[in-house]
N, C-alpha and C positions, 0 to 999 in steps of 0.2 A: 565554625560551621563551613562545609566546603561549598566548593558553587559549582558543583558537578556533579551525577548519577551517572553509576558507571553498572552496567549489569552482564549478562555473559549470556550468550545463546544457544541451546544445545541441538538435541536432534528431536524437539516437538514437531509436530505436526502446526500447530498454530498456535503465538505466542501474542499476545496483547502488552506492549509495553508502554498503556498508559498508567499501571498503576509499577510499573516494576521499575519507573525512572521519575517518577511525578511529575508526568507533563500535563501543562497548564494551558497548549494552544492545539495543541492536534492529538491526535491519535493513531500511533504504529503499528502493525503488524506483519509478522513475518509467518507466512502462509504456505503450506506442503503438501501437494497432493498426489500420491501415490500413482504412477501408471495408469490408464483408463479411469479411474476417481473425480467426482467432481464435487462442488461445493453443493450441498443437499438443499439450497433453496434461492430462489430469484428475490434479489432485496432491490430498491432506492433508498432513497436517501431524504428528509424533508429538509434539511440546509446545509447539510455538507455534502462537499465534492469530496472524489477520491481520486488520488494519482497512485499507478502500479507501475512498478518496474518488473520486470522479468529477470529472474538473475543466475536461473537454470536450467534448462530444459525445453517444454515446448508444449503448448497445447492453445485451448480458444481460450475466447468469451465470447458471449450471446450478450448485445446490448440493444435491451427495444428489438428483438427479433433476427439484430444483424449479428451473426456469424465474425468475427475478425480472430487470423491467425496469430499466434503468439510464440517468440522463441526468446532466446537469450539475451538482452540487450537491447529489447522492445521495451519501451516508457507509454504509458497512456492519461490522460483526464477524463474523467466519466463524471458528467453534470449530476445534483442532488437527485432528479426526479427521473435518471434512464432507470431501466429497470434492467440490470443484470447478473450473469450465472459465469463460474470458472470451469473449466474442464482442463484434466491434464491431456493430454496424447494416448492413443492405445499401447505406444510401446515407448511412453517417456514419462518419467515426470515430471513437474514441474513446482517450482519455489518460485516465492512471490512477494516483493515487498508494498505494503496499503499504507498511504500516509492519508489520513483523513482530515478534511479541516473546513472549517465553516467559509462558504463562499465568499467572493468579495471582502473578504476578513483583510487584506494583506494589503496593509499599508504604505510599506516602504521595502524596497530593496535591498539586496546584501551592503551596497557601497553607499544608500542614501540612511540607514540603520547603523551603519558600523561608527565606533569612534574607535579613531587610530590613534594609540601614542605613541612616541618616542624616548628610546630608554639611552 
């Protein structure tokens, strides 16, 4: 049995890869929104945060009423309970990765988690 899911991404609109890699702590997605297009409803969250990276293009989010500009290489945290909406750009699009994951969950850190060995 291997100890790794490996899957491939193409050109969806939005891709959910918690069943496409069986993950067991968060939840992935890789999100596309077409020039002027937006995400068609305002959600929160009841225990998970969500962190987006920006990783093409340009447009907002609307969080709790606030307006915040968005481009390439923008990272954000948005607590369970804000309530927010994505918009691309009228003359861009934008791609977007969602890592969701149940708040206060996270234990230990890359270096205080990791066991190193020596070969």
């Amino acid at each position: 049995m291997s100890n790794y899911t490996k899957t491939h991404i193409g050109d969806e609109g939005r891709v959910e890869l918690h069943e496409t890699l069986s993950l067991t702590g968060a939840e992935i997605s890789i999100n596309k929104l077409p020039a002027g297009a937006n995400v068609p409803f305002i959600h929160s969250h009841k225990n998970n945060e969500e962190i987006y990276g920006i990783v093409d293009g340009k447009g907002k989010v609307i969080i709790d009423n606030e307006t915040i500009e968005l481009k390439a290489g923008d990272w954000l945290k948005i607590n369970p309970e804000a309530k927010r909406q994505f918009f691309a750009a009228s003359d861009s699009q934008i791609t977007y990765i969602c890592i969701q994951v149940k708040e206060n969950s996270l234990d230990a850190f890359t270096a205080d988690d990791a066991i190193v060995y020596s070969y």
